[in-house]
FIKOL-15375 format. One record per residue (C-alpha): residue number from 1; x, y, z. Coordinates in pm, whole numbers, plus 50000, padded with zeros to 5 digits. Example, Ala and Ser with C-alpha at 12.3 -4.5 7.8 and 13.67 -1.06 7.14 Angstrom:
<pts>
 zavo    px    py    pz
    1 51230 49550 50780
    2 51367 49894 50714
</pts>
This chain:
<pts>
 zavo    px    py    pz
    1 50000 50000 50000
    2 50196 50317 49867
    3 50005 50606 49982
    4 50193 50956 49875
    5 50241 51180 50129
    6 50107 51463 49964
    7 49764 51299 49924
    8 49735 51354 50338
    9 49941 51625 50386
   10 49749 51848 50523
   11 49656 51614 50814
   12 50026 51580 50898
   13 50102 51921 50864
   14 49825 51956 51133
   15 49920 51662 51390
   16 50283 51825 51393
   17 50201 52191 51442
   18 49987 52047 51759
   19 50263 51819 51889
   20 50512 52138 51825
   21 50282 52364 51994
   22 50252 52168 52262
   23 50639 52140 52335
   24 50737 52487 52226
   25 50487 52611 52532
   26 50690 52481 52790
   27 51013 52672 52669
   28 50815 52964 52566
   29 50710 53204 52784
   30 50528 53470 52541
   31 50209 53237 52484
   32 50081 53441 52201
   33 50383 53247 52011
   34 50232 52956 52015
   35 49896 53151 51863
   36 50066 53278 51599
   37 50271 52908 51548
   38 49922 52742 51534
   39 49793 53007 51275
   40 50119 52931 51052
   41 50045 52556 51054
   42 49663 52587 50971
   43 49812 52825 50655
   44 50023 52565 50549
   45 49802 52269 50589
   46 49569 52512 50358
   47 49797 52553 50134
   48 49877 52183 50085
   49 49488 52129 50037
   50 49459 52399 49818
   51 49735 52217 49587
   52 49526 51884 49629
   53 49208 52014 49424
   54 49103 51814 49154
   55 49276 51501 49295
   56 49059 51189 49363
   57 49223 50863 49539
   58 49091 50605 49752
   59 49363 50564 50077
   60 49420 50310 50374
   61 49232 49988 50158
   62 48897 50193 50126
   63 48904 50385 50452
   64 48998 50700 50334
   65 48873 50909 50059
   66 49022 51236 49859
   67 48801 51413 49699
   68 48661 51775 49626
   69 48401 51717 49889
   70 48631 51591 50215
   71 48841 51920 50062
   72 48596 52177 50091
   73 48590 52054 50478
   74 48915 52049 50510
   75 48929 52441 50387
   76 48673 52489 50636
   77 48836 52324 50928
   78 49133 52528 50841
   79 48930 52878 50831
   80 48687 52823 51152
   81 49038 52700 51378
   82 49224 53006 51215
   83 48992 53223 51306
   84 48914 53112 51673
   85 49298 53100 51749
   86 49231 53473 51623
   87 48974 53548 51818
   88 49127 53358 52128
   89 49430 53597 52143
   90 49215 53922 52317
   91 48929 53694 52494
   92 48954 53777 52880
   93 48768 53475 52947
   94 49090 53206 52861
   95 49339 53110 53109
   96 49658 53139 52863
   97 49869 52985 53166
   98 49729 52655 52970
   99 49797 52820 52635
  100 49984 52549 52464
  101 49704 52264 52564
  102 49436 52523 52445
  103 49556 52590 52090
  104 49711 52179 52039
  105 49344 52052 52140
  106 49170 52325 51900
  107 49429 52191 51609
  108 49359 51807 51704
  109 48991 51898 51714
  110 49056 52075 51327
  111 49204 51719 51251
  112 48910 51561 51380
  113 48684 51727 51158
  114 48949 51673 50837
  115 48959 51322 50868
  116 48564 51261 50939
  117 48486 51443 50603
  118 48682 51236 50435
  119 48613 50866 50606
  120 48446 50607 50394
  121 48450 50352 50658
  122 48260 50301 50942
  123 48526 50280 51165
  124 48757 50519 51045
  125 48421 50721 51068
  126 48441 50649 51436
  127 48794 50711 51531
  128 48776 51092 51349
  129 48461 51120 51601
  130 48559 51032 51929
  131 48897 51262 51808
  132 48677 51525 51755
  133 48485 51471 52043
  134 48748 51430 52324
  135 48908 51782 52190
  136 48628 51947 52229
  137 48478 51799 52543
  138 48855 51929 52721
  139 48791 52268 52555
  140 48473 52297 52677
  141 48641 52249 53010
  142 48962 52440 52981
  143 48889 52687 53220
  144 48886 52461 53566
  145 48857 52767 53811
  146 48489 52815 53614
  147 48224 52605 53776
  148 48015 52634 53451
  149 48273 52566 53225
  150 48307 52236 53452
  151 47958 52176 53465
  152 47930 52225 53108
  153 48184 52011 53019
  154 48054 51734 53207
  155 47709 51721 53042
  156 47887 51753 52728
  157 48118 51474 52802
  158 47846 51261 52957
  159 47580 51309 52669
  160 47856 51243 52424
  161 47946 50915 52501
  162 47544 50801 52488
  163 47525 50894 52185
  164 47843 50717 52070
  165 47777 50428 52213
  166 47476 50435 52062
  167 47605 50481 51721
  168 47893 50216 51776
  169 47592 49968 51890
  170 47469 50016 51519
  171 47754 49990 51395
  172 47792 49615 51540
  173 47489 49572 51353
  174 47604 49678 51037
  175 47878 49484 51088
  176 47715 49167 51185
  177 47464 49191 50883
  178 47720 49241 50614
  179 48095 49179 50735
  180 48228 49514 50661
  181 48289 49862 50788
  182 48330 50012 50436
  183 48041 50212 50320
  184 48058 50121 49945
  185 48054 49757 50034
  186 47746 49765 50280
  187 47606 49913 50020
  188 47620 49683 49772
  189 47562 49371 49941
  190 47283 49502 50211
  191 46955 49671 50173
  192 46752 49496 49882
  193 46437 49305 49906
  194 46401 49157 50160
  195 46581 49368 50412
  196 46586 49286 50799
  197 46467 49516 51057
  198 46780 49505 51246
  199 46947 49683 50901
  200 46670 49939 50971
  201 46752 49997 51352
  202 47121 50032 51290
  203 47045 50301 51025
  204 46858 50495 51342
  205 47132 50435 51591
  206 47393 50563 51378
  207 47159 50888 51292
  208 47183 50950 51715
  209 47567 50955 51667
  210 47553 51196 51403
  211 47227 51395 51534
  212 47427 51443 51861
  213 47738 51601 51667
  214 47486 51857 51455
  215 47209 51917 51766
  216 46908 51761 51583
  217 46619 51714 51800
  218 46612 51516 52043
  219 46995 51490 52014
  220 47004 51876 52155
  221 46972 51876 52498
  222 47392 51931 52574
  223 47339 52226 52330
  224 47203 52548 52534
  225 47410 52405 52850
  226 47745 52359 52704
  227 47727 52673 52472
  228 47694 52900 52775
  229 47927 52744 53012
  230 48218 52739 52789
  231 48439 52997 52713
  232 48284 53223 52418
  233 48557 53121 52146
  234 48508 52758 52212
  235 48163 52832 52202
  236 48157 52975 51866
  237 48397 52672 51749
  238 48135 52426 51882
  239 47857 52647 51695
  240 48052 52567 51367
  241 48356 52319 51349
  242 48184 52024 51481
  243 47863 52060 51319
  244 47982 52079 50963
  245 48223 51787 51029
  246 47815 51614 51191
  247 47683 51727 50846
  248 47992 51593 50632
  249 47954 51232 50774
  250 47627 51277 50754
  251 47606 51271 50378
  252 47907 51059 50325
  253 47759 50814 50493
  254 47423 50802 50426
  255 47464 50911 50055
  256 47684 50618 50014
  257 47591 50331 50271
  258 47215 50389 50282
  259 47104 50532 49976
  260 46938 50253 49846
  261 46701 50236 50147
  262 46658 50626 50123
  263 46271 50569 50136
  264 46290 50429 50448
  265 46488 50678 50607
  266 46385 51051 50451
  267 46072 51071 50571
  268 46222 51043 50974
  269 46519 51298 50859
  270 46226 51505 50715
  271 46013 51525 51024
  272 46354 51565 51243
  273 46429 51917 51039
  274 46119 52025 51092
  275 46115 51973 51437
  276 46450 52065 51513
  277 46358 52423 51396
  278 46047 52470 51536
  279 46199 52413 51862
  280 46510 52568 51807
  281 46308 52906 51711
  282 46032 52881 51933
  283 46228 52821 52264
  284 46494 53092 52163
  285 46199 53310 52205
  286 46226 53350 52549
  287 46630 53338 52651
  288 46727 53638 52806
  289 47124 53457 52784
  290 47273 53606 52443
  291 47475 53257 52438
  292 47166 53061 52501
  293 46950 53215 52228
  294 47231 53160 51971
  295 47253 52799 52099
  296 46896 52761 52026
  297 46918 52988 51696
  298 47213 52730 51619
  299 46958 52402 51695
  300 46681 52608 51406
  301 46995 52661 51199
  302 47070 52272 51191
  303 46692 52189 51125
  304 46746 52420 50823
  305 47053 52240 50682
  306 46871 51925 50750
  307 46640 52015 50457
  308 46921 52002 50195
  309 46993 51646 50321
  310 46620 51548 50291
  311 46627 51658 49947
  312 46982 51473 49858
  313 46939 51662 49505
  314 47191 51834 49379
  315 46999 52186 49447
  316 46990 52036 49750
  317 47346 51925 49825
  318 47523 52203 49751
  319 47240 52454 49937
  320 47368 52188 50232
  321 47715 52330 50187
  322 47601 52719 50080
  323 47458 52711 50399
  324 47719 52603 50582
  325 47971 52866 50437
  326 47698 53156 50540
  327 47685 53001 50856
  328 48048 52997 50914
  329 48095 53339 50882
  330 47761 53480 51052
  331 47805 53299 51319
  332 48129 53368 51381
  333 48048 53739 51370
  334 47813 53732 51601
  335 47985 53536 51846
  336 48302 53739 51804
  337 48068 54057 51900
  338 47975 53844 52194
  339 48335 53813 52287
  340 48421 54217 52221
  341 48115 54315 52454
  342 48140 54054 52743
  343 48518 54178 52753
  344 48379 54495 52876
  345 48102 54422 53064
  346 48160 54088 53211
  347 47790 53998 53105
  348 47623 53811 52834
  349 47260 53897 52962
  350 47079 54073 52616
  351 46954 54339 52862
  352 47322 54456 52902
  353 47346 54511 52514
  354 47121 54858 52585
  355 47265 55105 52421
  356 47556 54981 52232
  357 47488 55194 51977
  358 47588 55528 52132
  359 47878 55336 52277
  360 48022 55093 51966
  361 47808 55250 51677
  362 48040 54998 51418
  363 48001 54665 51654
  364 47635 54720 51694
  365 47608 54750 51310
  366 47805 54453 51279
  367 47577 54225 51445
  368 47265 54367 51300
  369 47390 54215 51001
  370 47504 53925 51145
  371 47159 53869 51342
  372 46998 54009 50996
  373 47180 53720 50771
  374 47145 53430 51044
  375 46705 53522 50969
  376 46800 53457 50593
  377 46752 53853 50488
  378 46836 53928 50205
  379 47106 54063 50094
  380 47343 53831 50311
  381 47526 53487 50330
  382 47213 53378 50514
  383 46949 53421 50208
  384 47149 53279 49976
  385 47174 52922 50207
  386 46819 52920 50258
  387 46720 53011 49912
  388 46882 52695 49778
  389 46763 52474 50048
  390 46408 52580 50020
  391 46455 52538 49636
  392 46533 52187 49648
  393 46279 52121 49898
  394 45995 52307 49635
  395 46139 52116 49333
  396 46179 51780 49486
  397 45810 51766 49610
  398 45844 51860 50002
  399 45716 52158 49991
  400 45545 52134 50385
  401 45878 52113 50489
  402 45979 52429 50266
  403 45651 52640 50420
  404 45765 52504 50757
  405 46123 52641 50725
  406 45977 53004 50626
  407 45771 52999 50897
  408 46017 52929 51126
  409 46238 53213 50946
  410 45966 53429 51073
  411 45977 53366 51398
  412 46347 53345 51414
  413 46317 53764 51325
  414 46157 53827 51666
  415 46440 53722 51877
  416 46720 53816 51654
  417 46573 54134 51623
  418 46475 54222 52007
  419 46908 54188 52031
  420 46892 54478 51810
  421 46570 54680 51968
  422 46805 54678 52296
  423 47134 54817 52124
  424 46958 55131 51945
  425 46603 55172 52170
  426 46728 55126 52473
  427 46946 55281 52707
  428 47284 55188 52873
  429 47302 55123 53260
  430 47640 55086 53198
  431 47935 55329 53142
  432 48218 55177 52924
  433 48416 55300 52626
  434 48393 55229 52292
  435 48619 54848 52223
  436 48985 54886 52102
  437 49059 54517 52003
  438 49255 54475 51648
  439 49250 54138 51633
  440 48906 54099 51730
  441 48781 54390 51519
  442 48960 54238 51233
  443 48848 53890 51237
  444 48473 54102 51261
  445 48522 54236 50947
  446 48650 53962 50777
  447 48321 53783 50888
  448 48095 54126 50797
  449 48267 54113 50447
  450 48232 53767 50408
  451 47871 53760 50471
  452 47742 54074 50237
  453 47966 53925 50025
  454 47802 53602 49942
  455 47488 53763 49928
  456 47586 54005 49681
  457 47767 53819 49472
  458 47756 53415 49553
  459 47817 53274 49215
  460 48228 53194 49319
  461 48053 52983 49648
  462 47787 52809 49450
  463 48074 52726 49188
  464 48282 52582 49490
  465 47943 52442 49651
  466 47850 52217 49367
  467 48171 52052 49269
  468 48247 51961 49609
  469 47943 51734 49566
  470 47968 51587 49231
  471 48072 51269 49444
  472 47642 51225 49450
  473 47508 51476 49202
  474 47601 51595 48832
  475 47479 51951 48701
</pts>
């Protein structure tokens, strides 16, 4: 087996910035070195991906796959860990006396998600997981003098392995039924007339493992818990990182292992989105916790993603990965706004956003359209990923599930926008300047940019969008 290294160097690039990051902190007593360190290995791993495009190879005797769509996530690993090593750098709310453990898990966590897009076996599919997963369950809990951090990370940890258990139980199943992990072969020798029940089950199980990773109802209850407790960067990496990487093996797997049973399985997934958003939407309705309410605005958001998936078109497909890119950088935005603000006031109560106006007339603006683009506005990131998903939900014949997601859009404006009634019709109980943070202002403008951008002028994402999944659709 004579693998070149180029076809995974990006991966290695990324385990030895981690393992170097980790060393160079004990000799280093400036930690922002090992930020900036970190931020030079993500470039190059980038770069090496970047040189990959239009390379396809099957790696590791079936268990690995290169292609355009595991290298759009691997772009997107690089970007969201980038820019929350950026965004890390000025947060009060990080103990950077653990700087080098910080920024090696947030790398193995990036390596987590690059492997998982690209697994094509069920238990290299597993592995990249419980990677993922450990990284981000210590991240969660990296500040140990915070009780909610601790808290947090516990329900996080403790949820986590349930649900991976229960997707490793299906697994067995799968395993049992056809003797093989590899997705192309359980496809081809399972699922035809005929089928048992227990191949139906195991298809279920496996959807908790994955549900867990992207917060679909009922897989959501670490979400609103976990989001708050950790520190606001990791926060905004949970938001992002490992729910693309949940949506990635997501289709992978179920595009490839499952499709022939689709008709068993769409019409649960179906149901799922819808309530996923309802509840995300309607319960974000009454947090008064800015963190919360984008938790639960980030549980709607999956239930909207989930559409694309229902409608496995290619409309569909690549409205599954529009979305994603709009969500990656609206998210972001907000969260980094969440960051600039609670550095000041110590608070993350939306009451304490009175008046930020008058005080940070450019931040406030910021996360109007942030907030504005996360309701699917037009003309932002936002409309763009809903307007294909509800597309391919129209043309493919669900068209419930489309008037359910515009409804929910709807009532998604009423909490987004009573964030913005308290920054410009309300005033300040507090007394604070106006922020000076370059980093942080800079990584908020890169996100601003990003998202008028794609709303303005998305062709260049759909472009990238669609042949990323030309693995399962042809235009």
């Amino acid at each position: 087996m004579n693998i070149p290294y180029a076809y995974i160097a990006p991966e290695l690039t990324v385990v030895a910035t981690a393992v170097l990051v980790l060393l160079l902190d004990l000799k280093i007593r400036k930690k922002v070195v090992t930020a900036w360190l970190a931020i030079l290995g993500l470039g190059i791993a980038y770069y090496f991906s970047l040189r990959l495009q239009g390379v396809t190879a099957n790696l590791f005797s079936g268990m690995y796959s290169l292609d355009g769509f595991a290298l759009f996530f691997k772009f997107l690993a690089c970007f969201v860990a980038g820019v929350i090593i950026l965004s890390s750098i000025e947060s009060r709310q990080l103990p950077f006396l653990y700087a080098g453990e910080y920024y090696s898990l947030l790398l193995f966590a990036c390596l987590g998600i690059m492997l998982l897009s690209a697994a094509t076996d069920l238990l290299s599919i597993y592995i990249a997981l419980e990677l993922l997963a450990l990284s981000c369950y210590a991240l969660v809990g990296i500040t140990k003098t915070d009780p909610k951090s601790s808290e947090a990370a516990l329900k996080y940890f403790l949820l986590g392995a349930v649900a991976s258990g229960t997707m490793l139980f299906g697994i067995s199943y799968l395993y049992g039924l056809s003797g093989s992990t590899n997705l192309v072969y359980i496809s081809q020798v399972r699922f035809g007339p005929g089928r048992s029940p227990l191949e139906l089950l195991a298809v279920l199980f496996i959807l908790a493992g994955f549900g867990f990773k992207i917060a679909m109802v009922p897989f959501h209850m670490w979400c609103p818990d976990t989001y708050e407790g950790a520190p606001t960067p990791i926060t905004a990496f949970l938001s992002v990182g490992p729910k693309a990487a949940g949506f990635a093996v997501l289709l992978r797997t179920y595009l490839t292992a499952f499709a022939g049973i689709r008709v068993d399985w769409v019409m649960v997934v179906a149901v799922l989105s819808a309530l996923t958003m309802t509840l995300g939407n309607v319960v974000a309705l009454t947090q008064t916790n800015i963190k919360r309410m984008l938790a639960y605005s980030s549980i709607a958001q999956a239930g909207y993603i989930l559409i694309g998936f229902v409608v496995s078109s290619g409309i569909g497909l690549s409205g599954v990965l529009l979305y994603l890119f709009a969500y990656l950088f609206m998210n972001i935005g907000a969260f980094v706004v969440v960051i600039i603000v609670s550095n000041f006031l110590d608070s993350e109560e939306i009451k304490d956003y009175a008046g930020l106006s008058q005080r940070a007339p450019g931040i406030a603006l910021a996360l109007v359209v942030f907030l504005w683009s996360l309701a699917g506005l037009p003309p932002t990131g936002g409309f763009i990923g809903k307007f294909f998903v509800f597309a391919g939900a129209i043309q493919s014949g669900y068209l419930w599930l489309a008037v359910v997601g515009v409804l929910n859009s709807v009532v998604s404006i009423f909490y987004y926008f009573n964030v913005v009634r308290q920054m410009y019709f309300t005033k300040s109980a507090f007394s604070w300047p106006a922020p000076r943070y370059t980093l942080l202002t800079s990584v908020m403008l890169a996100c601003l940019v990003l998202t008028l951008v794609m709303g303005l002028y998305p062709e260049p994402f759909i472009r990238v969008a669609r042949t990323a999944v030309e693995v399962w659709a042809q235009f």
